[in-house]
N, C-alpha and C positions, 0 to 999 in steps of 0.2 A: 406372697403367693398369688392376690389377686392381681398383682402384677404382671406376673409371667402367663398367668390364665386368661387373662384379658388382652395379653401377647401372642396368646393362641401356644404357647412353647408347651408340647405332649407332657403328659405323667414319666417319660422315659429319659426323656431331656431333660428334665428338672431332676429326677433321682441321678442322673447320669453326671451334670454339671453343679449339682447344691450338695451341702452334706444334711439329707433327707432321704425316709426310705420311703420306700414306694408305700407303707402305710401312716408314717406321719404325712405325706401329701395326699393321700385319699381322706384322713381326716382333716383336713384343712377343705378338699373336694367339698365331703358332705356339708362342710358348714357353707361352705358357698352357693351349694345347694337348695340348702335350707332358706339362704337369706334370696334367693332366685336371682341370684349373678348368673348363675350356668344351670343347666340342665345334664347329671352324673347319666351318663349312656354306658350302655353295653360293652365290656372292652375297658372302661374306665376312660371311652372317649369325656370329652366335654362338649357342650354343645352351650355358647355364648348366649344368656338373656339377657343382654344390655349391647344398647348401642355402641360399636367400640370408634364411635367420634362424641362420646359424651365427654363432658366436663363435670370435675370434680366439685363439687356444694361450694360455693363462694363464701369467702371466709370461714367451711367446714376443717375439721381436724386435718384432712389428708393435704388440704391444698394449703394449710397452714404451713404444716410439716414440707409440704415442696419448698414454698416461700423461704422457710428457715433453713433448710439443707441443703436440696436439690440444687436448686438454684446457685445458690452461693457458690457450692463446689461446681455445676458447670463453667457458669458466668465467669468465675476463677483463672480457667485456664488462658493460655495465651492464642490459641487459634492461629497456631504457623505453622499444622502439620499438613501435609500434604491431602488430606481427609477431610479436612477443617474447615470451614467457612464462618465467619462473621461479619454481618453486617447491621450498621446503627445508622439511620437515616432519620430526620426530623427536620420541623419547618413548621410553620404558621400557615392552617388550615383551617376553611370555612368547614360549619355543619355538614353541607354537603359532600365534600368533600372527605371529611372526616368518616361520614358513613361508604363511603366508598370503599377508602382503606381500611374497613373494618368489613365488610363483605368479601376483599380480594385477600383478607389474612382466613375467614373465614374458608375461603375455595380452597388456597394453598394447604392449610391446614389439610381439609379435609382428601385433596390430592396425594398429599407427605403420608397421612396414613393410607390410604387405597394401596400406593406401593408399598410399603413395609407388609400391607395383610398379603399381596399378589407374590411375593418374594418367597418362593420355596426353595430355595438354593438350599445347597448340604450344610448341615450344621455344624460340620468341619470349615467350613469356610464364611462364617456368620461371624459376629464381631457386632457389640451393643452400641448403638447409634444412638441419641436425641438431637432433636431442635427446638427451639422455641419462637415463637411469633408472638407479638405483644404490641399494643396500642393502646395508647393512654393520655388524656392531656396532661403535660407536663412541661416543668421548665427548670432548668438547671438551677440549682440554691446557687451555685455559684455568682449566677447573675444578677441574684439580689442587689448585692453592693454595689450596683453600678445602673436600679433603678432610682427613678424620680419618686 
């Protein structure tokens, strides 16, 4: 639920698309309420108390749980559909450089959501998207065996 609330997707969309009734998602609301993710308005709007370019507690449960499932099942698929893009790009980089591409994953990031939030298009015509951005030093196990 704090999923789709932090998607910004209405209380009518959710009962509309889940199998939840419009009172099991208001109880789900209030507790969200409670813990100040959202602000429960008039209407049974919501109104977001959390930045929606934050990041999940590093090594916290939820970003565990991405690690373990999310992930996998994306990362999984083969990326040849017409919709699809995948790209792995790597190389030997200084500090400074390093922090570069960590500020331009930083921008894009925060561009990729700007549009997802600006996107009012009909809900008839929506279809669930992710991406991922990631930067890390790393180097392939594979390559072990062929250091000195």
């Amino acid at each position: 639920m704090t999923w789709l609330v932090i998607n910004r997707t209405p209380l009518e969309d959710i009962v509309h698309s889940y199998q939840f009734s419009e009172r099991e998602v208001l109880r789900f609301f209030y507790k969200l309420d409670q813990m100040k993710v959202i602000e429960l308005q008039p209407g049974n709007r919501v109104r977001l108390l959390v930045s929606r370019h934050f990041s999940w507690r590093a090594g916290g449960p939820v970003q565990r749980y991405i690690h373990q499932k999310l992930l996998r099942e994306f990362i999984g698929g083969q990326f040849v559909g017409p919709c699809e893009e995948f790209f792995f790009h790597g190389g030997e980089v200084s500090e400074a450089a390093q922090k570069e591409l960590q500020a331009a994953l930083r921008n894009t990031s925060r561009q990729c959501a700007e549009i997802i939030e600006r996107d009012r298009g009909p809900r008839e015509n929506r279809r669930g998207v992710a991406f991922v951005l990631a930067l890390r030093p790393w180097k392939y196990t594979g390559f072990g065996q062929f250091e000195r």
